[in-house]
C-alpha positions in Angstrom: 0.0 0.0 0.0 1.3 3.3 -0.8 3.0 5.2 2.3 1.4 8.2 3.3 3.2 10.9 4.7 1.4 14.7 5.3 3.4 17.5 5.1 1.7 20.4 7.1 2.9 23.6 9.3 4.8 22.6 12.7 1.2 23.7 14.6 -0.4 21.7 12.9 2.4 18.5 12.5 -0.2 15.4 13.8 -3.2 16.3 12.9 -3.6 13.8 10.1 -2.4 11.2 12.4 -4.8 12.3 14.8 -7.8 12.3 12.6 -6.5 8.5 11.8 -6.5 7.8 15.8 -10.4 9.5 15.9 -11.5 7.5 13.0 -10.3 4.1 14.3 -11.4 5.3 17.8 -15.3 5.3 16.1 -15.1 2.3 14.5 -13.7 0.6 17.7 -16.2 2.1 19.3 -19.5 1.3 17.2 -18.2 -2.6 17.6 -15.7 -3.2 15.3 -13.2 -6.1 16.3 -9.3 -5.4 16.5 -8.7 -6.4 12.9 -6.5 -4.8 10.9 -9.0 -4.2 8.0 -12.3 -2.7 9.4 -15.6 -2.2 6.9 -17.5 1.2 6.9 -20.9 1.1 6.4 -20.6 1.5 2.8 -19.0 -2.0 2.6 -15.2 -0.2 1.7 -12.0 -1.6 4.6 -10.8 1.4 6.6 -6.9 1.0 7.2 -5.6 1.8 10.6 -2.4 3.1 12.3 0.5 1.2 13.4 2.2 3.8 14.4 2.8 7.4 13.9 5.9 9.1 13.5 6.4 12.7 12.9 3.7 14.0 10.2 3.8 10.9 8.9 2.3 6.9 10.0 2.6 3.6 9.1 -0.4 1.9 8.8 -1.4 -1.7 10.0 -1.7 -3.1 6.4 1.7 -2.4 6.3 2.6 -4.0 8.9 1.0 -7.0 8.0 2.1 -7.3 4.4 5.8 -6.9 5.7 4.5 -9.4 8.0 3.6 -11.8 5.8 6.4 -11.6 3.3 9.1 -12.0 6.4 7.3 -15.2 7.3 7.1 -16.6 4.0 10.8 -16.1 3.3 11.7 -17.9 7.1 9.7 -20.6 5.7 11.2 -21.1 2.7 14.8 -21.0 4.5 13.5 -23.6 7.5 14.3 -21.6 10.3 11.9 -21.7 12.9 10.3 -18.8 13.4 10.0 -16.6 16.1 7.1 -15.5 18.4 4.5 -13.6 16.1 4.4 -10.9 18.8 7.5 -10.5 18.6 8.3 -10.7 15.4 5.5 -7.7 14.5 7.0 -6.0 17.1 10.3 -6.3 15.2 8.7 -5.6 11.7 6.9 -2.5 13.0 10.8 -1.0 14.4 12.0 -1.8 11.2 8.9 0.1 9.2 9.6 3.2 11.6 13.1 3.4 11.0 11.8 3.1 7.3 9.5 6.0 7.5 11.9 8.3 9.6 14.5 7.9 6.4 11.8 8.6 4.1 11.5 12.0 5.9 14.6 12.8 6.4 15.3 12.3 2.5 12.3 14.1 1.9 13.8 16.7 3.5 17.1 16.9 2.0 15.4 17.1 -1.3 16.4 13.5 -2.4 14.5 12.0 -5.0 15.3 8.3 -7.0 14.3 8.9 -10.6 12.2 6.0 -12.5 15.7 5.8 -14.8 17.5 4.6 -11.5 14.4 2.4 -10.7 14.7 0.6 -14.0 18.4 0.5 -14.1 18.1 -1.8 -10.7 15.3 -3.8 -12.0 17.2 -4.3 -15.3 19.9 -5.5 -13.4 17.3 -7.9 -11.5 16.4 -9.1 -14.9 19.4 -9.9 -16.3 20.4 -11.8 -13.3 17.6 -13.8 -13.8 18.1 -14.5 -17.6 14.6 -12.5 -18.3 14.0 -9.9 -20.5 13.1 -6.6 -18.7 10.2 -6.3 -20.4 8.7 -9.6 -19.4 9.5 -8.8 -15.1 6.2 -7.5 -15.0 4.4 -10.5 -16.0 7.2 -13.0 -13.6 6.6 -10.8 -11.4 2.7 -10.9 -11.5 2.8 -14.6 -11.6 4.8 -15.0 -8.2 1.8 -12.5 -6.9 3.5 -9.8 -6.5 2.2 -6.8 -7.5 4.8 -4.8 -9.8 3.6 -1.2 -9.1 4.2 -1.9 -5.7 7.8 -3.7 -6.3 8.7 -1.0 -8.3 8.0 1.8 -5.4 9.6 -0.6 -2.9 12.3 -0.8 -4.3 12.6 2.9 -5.4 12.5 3.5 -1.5 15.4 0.6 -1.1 17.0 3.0 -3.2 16.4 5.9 -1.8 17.3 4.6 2.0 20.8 3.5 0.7 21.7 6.8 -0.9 20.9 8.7 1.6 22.9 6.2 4.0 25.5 6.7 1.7 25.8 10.4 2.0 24.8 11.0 5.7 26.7 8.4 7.3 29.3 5.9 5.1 30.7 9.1 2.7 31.7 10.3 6.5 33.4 7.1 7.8 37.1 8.5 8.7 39.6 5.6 8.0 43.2 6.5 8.7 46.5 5.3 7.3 47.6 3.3 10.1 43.9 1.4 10.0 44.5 0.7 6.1 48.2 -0.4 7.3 47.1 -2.6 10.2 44.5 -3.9 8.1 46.4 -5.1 4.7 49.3 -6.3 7.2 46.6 -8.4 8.6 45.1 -10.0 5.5 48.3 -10.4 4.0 49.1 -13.2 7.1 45.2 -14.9 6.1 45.0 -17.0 4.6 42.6 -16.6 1.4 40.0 -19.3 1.1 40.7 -18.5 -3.1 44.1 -19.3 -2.7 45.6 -22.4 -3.0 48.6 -23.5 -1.5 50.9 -26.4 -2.8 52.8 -28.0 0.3 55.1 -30.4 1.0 56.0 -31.4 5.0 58.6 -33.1 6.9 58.1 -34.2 10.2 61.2 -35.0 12.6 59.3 -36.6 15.8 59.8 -37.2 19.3 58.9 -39.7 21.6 56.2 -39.1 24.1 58.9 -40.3 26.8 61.9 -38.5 25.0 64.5 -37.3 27.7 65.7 -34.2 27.5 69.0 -35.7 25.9 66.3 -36.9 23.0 64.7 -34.0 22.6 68.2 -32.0 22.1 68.6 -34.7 19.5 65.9 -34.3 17.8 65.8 -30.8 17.4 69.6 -30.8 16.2 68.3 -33.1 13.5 65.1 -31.0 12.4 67.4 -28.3 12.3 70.0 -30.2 10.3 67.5 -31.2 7.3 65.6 -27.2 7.3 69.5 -26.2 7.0 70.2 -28.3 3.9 66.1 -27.7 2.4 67.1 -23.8 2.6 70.3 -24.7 0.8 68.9 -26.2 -2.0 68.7 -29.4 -1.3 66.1 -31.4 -2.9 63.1 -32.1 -0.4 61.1 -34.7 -1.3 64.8 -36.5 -1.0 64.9 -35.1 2.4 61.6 -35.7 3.4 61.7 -39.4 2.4 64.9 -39.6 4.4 64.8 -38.1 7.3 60.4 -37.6 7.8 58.8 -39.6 10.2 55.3 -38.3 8.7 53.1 -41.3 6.6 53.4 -38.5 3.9 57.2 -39.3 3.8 56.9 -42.1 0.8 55.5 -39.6 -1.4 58.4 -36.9 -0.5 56.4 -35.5 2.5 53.6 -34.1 -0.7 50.3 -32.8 1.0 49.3 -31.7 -2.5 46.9 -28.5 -2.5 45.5 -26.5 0.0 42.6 -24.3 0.3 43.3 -21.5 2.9 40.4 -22.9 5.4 42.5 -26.7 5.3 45.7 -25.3 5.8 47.5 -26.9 9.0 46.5 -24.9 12.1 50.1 -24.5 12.9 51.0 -22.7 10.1 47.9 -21.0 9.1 49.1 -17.6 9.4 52.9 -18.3 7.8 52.1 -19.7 5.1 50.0 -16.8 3.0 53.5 -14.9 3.9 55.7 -17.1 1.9 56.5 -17.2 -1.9 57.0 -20.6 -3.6 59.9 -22.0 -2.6 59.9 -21.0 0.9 60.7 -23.3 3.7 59.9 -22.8 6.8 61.5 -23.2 10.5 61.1 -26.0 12.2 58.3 -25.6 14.1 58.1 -27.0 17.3 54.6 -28.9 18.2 53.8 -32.1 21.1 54.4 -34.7 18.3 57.8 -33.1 16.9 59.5 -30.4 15.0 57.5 -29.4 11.5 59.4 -28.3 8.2 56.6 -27.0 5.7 57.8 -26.2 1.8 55.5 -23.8 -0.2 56.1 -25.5 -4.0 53.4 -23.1 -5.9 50.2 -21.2 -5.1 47.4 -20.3 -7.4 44.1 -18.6 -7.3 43.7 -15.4 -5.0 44.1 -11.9 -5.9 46.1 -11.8 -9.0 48.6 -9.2 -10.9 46.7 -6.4 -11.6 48.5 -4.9 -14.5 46.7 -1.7 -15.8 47.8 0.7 -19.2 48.7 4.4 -18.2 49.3 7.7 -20.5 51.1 10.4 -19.1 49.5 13.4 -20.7 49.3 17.3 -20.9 47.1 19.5 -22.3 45.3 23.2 -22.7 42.1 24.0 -22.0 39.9 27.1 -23.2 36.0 27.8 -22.4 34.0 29.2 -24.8 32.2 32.6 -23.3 29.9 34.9 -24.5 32.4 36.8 -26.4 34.3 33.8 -27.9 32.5 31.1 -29.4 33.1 27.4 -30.6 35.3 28.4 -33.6 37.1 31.5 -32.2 38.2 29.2 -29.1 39.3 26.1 -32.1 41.2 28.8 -34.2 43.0 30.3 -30.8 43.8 26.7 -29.9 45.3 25.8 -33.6 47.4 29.2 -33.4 48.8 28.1 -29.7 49.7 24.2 -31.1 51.1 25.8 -34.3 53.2 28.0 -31.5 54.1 24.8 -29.7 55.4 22.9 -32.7 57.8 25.6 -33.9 59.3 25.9 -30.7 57.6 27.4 -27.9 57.6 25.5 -24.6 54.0 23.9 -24.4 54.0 23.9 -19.9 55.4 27.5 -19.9 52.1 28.4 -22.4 49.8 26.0 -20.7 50.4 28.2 -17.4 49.7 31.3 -18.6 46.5 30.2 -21.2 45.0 27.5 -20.2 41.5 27.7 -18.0 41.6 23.8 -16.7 42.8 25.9 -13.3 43.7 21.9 -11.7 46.5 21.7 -14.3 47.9 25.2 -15.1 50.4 25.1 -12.3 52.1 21.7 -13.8 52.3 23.0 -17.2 49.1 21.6 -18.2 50.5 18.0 -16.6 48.0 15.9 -15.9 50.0 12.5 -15.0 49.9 9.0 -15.4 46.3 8.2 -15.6 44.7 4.7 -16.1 41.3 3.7 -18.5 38.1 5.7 -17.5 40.2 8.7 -15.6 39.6 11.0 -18.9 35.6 11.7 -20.3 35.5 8.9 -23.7 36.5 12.4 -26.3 39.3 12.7 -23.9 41.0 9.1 -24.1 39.7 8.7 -28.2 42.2 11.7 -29.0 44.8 10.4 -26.5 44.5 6.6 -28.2 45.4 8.1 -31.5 47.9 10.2 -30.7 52.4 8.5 -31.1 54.9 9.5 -28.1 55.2 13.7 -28.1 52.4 13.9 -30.7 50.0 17.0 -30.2 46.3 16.4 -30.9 44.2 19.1 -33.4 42.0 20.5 -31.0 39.0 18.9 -29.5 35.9 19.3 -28.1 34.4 17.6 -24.5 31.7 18.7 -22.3 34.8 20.9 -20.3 35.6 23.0 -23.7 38.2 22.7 -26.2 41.2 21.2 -25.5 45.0 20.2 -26.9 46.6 17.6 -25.9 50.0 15.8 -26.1 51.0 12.5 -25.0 54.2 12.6 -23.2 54.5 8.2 -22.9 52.5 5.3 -22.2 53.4 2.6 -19.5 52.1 -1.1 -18.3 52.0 -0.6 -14.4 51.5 -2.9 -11.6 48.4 -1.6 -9.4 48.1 -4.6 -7.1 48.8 -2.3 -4.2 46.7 0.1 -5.2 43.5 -2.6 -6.1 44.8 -4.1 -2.4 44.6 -0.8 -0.6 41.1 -0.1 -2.0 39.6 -3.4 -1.3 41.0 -2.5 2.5 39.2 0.6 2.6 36.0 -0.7 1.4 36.1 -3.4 4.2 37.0 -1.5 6.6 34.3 1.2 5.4 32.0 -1.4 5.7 33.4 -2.8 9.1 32.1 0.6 10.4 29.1 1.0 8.5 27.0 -1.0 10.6 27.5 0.7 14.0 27.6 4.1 12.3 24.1 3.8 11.1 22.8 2.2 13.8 24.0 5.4 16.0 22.6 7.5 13.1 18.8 5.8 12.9 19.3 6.3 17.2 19.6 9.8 16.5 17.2 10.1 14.1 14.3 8.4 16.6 15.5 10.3 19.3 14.8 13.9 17.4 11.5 12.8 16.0 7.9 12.1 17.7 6.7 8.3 17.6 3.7 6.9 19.4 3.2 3.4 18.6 -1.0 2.3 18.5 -0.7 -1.1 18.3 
């Protein structure tokens, strides 16, 4: 059912809802029972209120829809489900904390257009292998009414935007969390990695003397000295292992990060192939583990890069499209006799980011320009200037000053890390956000 929220002077802020309460206060009071759905005496169901919050309410159909769909969806999982008292209790929370977003991005003046509605749902579509066109109909057919999936999810929409801007875009993450973070991840193991290993185990007896023990240890040392050397390790490990692996040159074969041994759990993700560890002392002996390969996980990420310059002029009310071309093919004409394009790019050009550099924009990877941008980069040989160009910013030169194949792992890594951690944070942040939201706003609950 479509929400309704009333927009009236402060004096006046509840008097919908109030009209609501005197309504349902009649028809309690000429008999009705405590259903949800009550019938005038014209035959039509007369909604009532859940709850009201500010100017707004969220009314007991509502309530029992969300009600509904909540329990069919605990069904279809097979988890037990809850008390229904409490669980409406719950559902009605949830609808508040709904309707107080609604508000406040009311307020802020944030709207979800149908283009962003359909862009979701053709993404929906897609996912399903439908055409978008026929997600009315498969919709219909589960009984679900599409007008009304359509606005619920606009308001999905709308709750994670403003999210987005009022508390996530505000998340403070500093260097040393990103630090602490990737140094952590790097020792975990990745359940997409895995890890070839091979093992040797040099054991002691449960009643070793200490004279043993010394022995023993001496010997695990012995074979991890001659394994870092070089020495082959299979040979080693069928020599000197007293593991049941040591027959097939101490080989565990491959690992997922979740079955590594327990022991070396967090070492292992820290080696590269080839790495051999310490002996690694445990109740049934001293432990040598070899990394032989790894595959899987976060791979290479190897992007192309331009390092570009260029000069900007605006068109204005006294200069227009082909005034600003003709200045700019007077300025490269300049440039290719001999003039200095930086020193001219800081004393012409209007991209006011740039002009200090010279018109030096950097190295910049794929999608970092607007697509008339990178088309006259693509075509352009080391040192070439472009004929001017137009983009949405005005007309532009531009001359490509190299290209280069760069390794952005790090950078991929450290972004990754700050999404997580974003998200670590998200959760209490919004809940502390919603908890300020209720506590500024009027809610009486009237059911």
């Amino acid at each position: 059912m479509k929400r309704l929220t009333v927009t009236t002077q402060r004096p006046f802020r509840n008097i919908f809802a109030v009209l609501w309460v005197l309504i349902s206060a009649a028809i309690v009071s000429a008999g009705a029972n405590a259903e949800p759905h009550q019938l005038s005496d014209r035959g039509e169901s007369l909604d009532r209120i859940a709850a009201i919050v500010n100017d707004g309410v969220v009314l007991a159909s509502e309530l029992d829809e969300e009600t509904t769909q909540i329990v069919a969806r605990l069904k279809q999982q097979k988890t037990e489900l809850p008390n229904m008292q409490v669980l409406r209790k719950q559902v009605l929370e949830r609808l508040v904390n709904q309707e107080l977003q609604m508000q406040r991005a009311n307020k802020v003046g944030l709207k979800v257009t149908d283009e962003m509605v359909n862009t979701q749902l053709n993404e929906l579509a897609q996912r399903s292998k439908i055409k978008f066109s026929d997600l009315p109909a498969v919709l219909e057919a589960q009984g679900v009414n599409y007008a009304q999936y359509r606005e619920s999810m606009r308001r999905d929409i709308t709750i994670d935007i403003l999210q987005q801007r009022s508390v996530i875009a505000n998340i403070e993450i500093t260097p040393r969390e990103l630090d602490q973070f990737i140094a952590k991840q790097k020792r975990t193991p990745d359940a997409n990695t895995q890890y070839n290993l091979s093992h040797i185990l040099v054991a002691i007896p449960s009643t070793a003397t200490p004279e043993q023990q010394a022995e023993r240890e001496a010997r695990a040392k012995e074979v991890y000295e001659k394994a870092k050397a070089g020495t082959n390790f299979a040979e080693l490990a069928v020599s000197y292992s007293d593991s049941s692996t040591n027959v097939e040159g101490g080989s565990l074969g491959w690992r997922s990060g979740g079955q590594l041994p327990s022991i070396i759990a967090d070492r292992i993700p820290t080696l590269k192939a080839g790495d051999v560890t310490e002996p690694i002392r445990t109740p049934s002996g001293f432990h040598i583990f070899k990394l032989n390969e790894k595959r899987g996980g976060t791979e290479q990420q190897l992007q192309q890069q331009v390092h570009v310059r260029h000069i900007l002029l605006k068109t204005n009310e006294m200069e227009d499209d082909s005034t600003v071309k003709l200045r700019l093919e007077k300025i490269r004409a300049r440039i290719l006799a001999g003039e200095d394009f930086a020193a001219i790019a800081s004393v012409t050009s209007q991209d006011t980011g740039s002009t200090v550099q010279g018109g030096d924009l950097g190295w910049a990877g794929p999608g970092t320009f607007v697509p008339e941008f990178e088309a006259a980069v693509a075509g352009l040989k080391d040192n070439e200037i472009s004929e001017p160009f137009k983009t949405q910013f005005g007309w532009h030169i531009v001359q490509l000053l190299g290209r280069r194949t760069e390794d952005i792992s790090d950078e991929v890594l450290r972004n990754r890390a700050y999404t997580a951690l974003q998200q670590s944070k998200s959760e209490e942040a919004i809940e502390l956000w919603l908890r300020e939201l209720r506590d500024n706003a009027y809610i009486e609950y009237l059911m």
